[in-house]
C-alpha distance (Angstrom), angle and dihedral (degrees) to the residues before:
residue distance angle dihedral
X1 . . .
X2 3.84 . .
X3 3.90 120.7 .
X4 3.67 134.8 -163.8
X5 4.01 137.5 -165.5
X6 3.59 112.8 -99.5
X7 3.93 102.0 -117.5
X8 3.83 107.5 -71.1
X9 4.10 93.5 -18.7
X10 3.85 124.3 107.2
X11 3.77 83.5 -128.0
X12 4.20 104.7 120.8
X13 3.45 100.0 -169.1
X14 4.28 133.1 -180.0
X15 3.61 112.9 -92.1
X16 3.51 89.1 -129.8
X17 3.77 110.7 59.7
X18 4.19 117.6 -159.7
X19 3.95 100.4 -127.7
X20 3.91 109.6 -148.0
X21 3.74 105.9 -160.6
X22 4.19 90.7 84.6
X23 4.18 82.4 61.9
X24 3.67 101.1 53.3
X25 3.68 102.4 77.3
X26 3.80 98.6 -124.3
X27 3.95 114.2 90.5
X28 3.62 103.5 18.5
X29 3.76 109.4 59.2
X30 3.90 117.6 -105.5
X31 3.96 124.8 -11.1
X32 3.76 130.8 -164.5
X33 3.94 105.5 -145.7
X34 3.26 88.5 -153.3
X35 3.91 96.4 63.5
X36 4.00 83.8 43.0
X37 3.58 85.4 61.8
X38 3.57 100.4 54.3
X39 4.35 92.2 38.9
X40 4.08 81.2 54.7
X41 4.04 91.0 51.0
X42 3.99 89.8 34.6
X43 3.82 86.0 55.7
X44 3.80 87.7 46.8
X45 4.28 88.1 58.5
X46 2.96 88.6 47.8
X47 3.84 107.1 59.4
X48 3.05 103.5 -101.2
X49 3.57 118.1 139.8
X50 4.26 103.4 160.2
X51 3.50 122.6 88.8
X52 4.01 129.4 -179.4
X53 4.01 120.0 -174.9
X54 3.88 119.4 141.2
X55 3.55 126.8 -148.7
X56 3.27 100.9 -105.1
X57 3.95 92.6 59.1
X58 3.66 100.6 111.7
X59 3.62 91.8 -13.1
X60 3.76 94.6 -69.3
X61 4.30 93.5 -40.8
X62 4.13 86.4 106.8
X63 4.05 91.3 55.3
X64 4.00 85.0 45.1
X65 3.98 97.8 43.8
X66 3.53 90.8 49.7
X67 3.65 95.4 43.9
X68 3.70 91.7 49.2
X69 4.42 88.8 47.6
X70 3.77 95.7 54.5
X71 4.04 100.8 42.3
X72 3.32 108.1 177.2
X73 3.76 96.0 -1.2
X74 3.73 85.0 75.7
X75 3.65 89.2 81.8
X76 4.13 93.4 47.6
X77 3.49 95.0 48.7
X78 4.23 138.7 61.7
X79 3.39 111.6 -99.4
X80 4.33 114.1 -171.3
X81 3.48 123.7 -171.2
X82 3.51 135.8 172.4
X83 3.81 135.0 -130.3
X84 4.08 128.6 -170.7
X85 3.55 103.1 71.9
X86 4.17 111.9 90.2
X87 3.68 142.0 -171.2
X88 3.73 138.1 -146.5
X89 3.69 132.3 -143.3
X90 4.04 87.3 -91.6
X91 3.82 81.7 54.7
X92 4.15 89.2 -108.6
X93 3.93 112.2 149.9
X94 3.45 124.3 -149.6
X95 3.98 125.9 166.8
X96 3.43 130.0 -86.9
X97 3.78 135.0 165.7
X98 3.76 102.7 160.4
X99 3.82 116.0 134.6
X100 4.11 84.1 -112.1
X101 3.88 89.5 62.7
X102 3.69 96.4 39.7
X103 3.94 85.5 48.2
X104 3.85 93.9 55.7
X105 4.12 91.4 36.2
X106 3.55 95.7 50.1
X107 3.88 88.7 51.6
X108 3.66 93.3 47.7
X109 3.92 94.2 55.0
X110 3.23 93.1 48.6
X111 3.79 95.7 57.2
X112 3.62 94.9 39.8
X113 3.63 96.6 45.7
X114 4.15 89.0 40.9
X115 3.85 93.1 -136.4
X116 3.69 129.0 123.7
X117 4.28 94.8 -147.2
X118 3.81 121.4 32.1
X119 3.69 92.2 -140.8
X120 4.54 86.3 -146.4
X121 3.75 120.4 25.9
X122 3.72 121.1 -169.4
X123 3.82 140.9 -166.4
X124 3.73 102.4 -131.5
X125 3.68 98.8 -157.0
X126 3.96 134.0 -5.3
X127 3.75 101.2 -113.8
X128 3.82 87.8 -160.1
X129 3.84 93.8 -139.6
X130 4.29 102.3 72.3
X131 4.13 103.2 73.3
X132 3.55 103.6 -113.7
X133 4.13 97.2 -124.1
X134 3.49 86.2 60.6
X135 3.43 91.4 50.7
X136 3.78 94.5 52.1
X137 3.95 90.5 43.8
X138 3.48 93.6 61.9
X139 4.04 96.0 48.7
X140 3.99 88.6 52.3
X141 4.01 86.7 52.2
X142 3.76 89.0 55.7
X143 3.97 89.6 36.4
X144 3.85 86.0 51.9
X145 3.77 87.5 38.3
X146 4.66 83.1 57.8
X147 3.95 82.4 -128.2
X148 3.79 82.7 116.0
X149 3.48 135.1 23.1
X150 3.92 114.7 -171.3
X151 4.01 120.9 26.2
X152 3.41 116.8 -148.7
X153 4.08 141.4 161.1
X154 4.20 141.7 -125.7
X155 3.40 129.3 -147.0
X156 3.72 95.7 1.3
X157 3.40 131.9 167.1
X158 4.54 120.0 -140.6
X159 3.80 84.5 -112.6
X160 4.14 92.5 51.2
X161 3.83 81.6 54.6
X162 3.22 111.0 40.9
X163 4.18 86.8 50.0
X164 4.52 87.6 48.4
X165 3.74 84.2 46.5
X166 4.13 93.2 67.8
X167 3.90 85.4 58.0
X168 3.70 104.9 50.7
X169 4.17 130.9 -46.6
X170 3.80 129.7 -68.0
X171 3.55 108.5 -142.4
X172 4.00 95.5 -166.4
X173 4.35 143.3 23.5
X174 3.54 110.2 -150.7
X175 3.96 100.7 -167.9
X176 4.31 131.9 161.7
X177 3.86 107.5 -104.5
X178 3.82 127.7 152.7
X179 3.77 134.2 125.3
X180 3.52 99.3 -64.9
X181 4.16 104.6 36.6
X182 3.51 112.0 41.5
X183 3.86 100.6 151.2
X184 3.64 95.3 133.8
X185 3.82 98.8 54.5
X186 3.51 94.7 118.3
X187 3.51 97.3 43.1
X188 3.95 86.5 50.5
X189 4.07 82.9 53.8
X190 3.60 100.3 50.9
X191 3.91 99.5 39.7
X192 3.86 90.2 56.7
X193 3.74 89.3 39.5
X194 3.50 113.0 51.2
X195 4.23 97.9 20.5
X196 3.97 103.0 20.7
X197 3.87 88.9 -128.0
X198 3.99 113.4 173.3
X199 3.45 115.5 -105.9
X200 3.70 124.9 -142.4
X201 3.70 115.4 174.6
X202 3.96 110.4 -156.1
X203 4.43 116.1 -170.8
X204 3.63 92.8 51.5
X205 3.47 93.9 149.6
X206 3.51 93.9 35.4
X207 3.68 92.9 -112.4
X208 3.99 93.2 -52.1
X209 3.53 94.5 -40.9
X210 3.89 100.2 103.7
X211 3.93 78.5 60.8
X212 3.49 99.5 84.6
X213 3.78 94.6 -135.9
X214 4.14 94.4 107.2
X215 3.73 105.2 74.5
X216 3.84 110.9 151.8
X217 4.02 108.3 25.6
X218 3.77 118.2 -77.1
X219 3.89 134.5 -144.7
X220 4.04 112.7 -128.7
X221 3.30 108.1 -146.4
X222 4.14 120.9 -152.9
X223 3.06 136.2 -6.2
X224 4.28 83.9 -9.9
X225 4.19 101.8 131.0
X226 3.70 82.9 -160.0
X227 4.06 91.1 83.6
X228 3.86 82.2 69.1
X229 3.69 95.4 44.5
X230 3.83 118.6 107.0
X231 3.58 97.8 -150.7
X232 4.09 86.2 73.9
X233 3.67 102.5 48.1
X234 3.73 138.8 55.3
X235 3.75 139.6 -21.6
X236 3.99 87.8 -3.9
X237 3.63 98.2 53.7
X238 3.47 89.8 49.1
X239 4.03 85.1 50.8
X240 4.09 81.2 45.1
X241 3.75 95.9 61.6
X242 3.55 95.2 48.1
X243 4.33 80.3 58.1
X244 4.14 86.4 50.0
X245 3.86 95.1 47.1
X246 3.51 99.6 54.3
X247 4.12 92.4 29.5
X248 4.19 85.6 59.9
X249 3.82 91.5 38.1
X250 4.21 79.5 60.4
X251 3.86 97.7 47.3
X252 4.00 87.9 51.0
X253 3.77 85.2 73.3
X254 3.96 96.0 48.8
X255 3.56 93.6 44.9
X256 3.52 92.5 -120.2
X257 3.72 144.2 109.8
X258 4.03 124.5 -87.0
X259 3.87 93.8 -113.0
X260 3.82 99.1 55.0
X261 3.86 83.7 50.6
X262 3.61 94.5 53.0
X263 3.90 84.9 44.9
X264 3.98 87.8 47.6
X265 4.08 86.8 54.4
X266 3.88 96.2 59.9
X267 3.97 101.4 39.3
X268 3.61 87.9 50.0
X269 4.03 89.7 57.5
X270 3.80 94.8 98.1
X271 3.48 94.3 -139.3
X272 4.17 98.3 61.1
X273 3.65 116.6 93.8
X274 4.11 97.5 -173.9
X275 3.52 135.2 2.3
X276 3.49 119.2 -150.9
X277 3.35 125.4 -140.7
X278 3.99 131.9 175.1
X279 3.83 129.0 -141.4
X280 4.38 128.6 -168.9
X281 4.38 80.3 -165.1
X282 3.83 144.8 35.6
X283 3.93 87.0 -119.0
X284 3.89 95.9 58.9
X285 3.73 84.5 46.7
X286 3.87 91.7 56.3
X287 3.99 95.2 47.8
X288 3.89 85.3 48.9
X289 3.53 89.9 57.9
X290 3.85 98.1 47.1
X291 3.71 82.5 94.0
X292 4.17 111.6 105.6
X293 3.77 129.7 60.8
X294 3.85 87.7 62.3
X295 3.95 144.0 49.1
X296 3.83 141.9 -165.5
X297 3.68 121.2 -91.7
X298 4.04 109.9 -103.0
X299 4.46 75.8 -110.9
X300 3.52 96.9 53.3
X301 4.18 92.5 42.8
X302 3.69 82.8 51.4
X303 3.51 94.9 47.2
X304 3.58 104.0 52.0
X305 3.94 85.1 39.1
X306 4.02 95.2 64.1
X307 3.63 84.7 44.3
X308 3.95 102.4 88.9
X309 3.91 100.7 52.3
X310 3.97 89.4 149.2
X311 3.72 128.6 90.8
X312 3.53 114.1 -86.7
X313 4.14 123.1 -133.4
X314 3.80 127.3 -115.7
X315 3.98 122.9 -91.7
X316 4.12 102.8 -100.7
X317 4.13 79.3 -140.0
């Protein structure tokens, strides 16, 4: 495993991250807690000490799942979560970053998770109505308060950054980035650039995708977001597998498996700290770790690089 400091933090954190929304059992189809158990441990074995869920992930079950998998380890490791992104009765969400909602979400992660200091705290999602100094404000309280310890954003733009970063720092950008959605390249760019933030790139394998296991388009069934998802249906999943076909014809020559090359493409992007990637089982966590002691060719990097010239969809969250 190799592991990197979170921008200016003293956080040192896996390069591979274990992303806990797939293990919640909302958004991904059916989950076996069980198995989620032994992926959380398997991550454990396998260095990795940097785990993202949010509390909206299966209306707070991810948070307690993974707090329940890593025991005591919960306190040795970094935990991030996410607030900004609510739910109703009916199991609706809706945004909301007012300090009452971050009140009541910082509370419930901190019970579910059974820690006294979420060691990186995250605004989900902007919801574009709560001014963003008060935002900020009300993290530092709860900073000051050592309820948190590192503030950091989702799904932010450079602008939404640069604007928190008159209030108080943001330690870390989590943004989607893989192969086939790289939107937020230049925000990536300028973030490390001109405020060394950390960069954690979540979607790298475009929510299974970049596996190479969905060849003819698939119906999600459920409570599976994918159903809604572009990448799976129509003109750009046929563009998709066109991505796959040359992306496996690539891994063929490293002996390896199409998903640890995608995985291979975004660590070796200089300016990517962590890149998360989720697992239902302790084997998908191994092949997603089967991803150091090697590295593309500057060809093949370039190859797969020109090979998403088409525009990429929005996140769903």
């Amino acid at each position: 495993m190799e592991y990197s400091k979170l921008g200016t933090t003293n956080l040192n954190i896996s390069r591979i991250g274990c992303g806990c929304w797939a293990i919640s059992g909302h958004g991904y189809g059916h989950v076996d807690d069980a198995e989620s158990i032994n992926a959380i441990r398997k991550a454990l074995d396998e260095g990795i000490n940097f785990f993202d869920t949010a509390d909206v992930y299966g209306f707070g079950h991810s948070e307690e799942i993974l707090s329940k998998a890593l025991g005591a380890e919960r306190k040795k490791v970094v935990i991030a979560t996410k607030f900004g992104v609510c739910w109703d009765a009916d199991g609706k969400t809706y945004k909301d970053c007012s300090p009452k909602s971050i009140h009541e979400a910082i509370e419930g992660s901190l019970r579910r998770l059974r820690i006294d200091c979420i060691p990186l705290y995250q605004i989900h999602w902007y919801d574009h109505v709560t001014p963003i100094p008060e935002i900020m404000n009300t993290l530092k309280k709860y900073q000051e308060a050592g309820k948190i310890m590192h503030i950091g954003c989702s799904n932010f733009s450079a602008e939404l950054i640069k604007e928190a970063l008159r209030v108080h720092r943001l330690d870390s950008l989590q943004t989607l980035f893989n192969i086939i959605e790289r939107d937020s390249e230049a925000d990536i760019i300028r973030s490390r650039a001109e405020w060394d933030i950390g960069i954690i790139a979540y979607g790298v394998l475009a929510r299974g995708l970049l596996s190479g296991k969905y060849v003819s388009e698939r119906k999600f069934c459920g409570n599976d977001t994918r159903q809604k998802d572009k990448n799976f249906q129509g003109e750009q999943f046929k563009q998709n597998l066109k991505v796959i076909e040359e992306l496996t014809r690539i891994s063929k020559r490293y002996d390896k498996h199409p998903s640890q090359v995608a995985i291979r493409w975004v660590l070796e992007h200089k300016n990517i700290t962590c890149a998360l990637v989720g697992a239902k089982n302790s084997q998908q966590v191994e092949n997603n770790s089967r991803v150091f002691d090697w590295v593309l060719s500057a060809e093949d990097f370039n190859l797969i690089s020109a090979l998403t010239k088409f525009a990429a969809p929005q996140p769903q969250w």
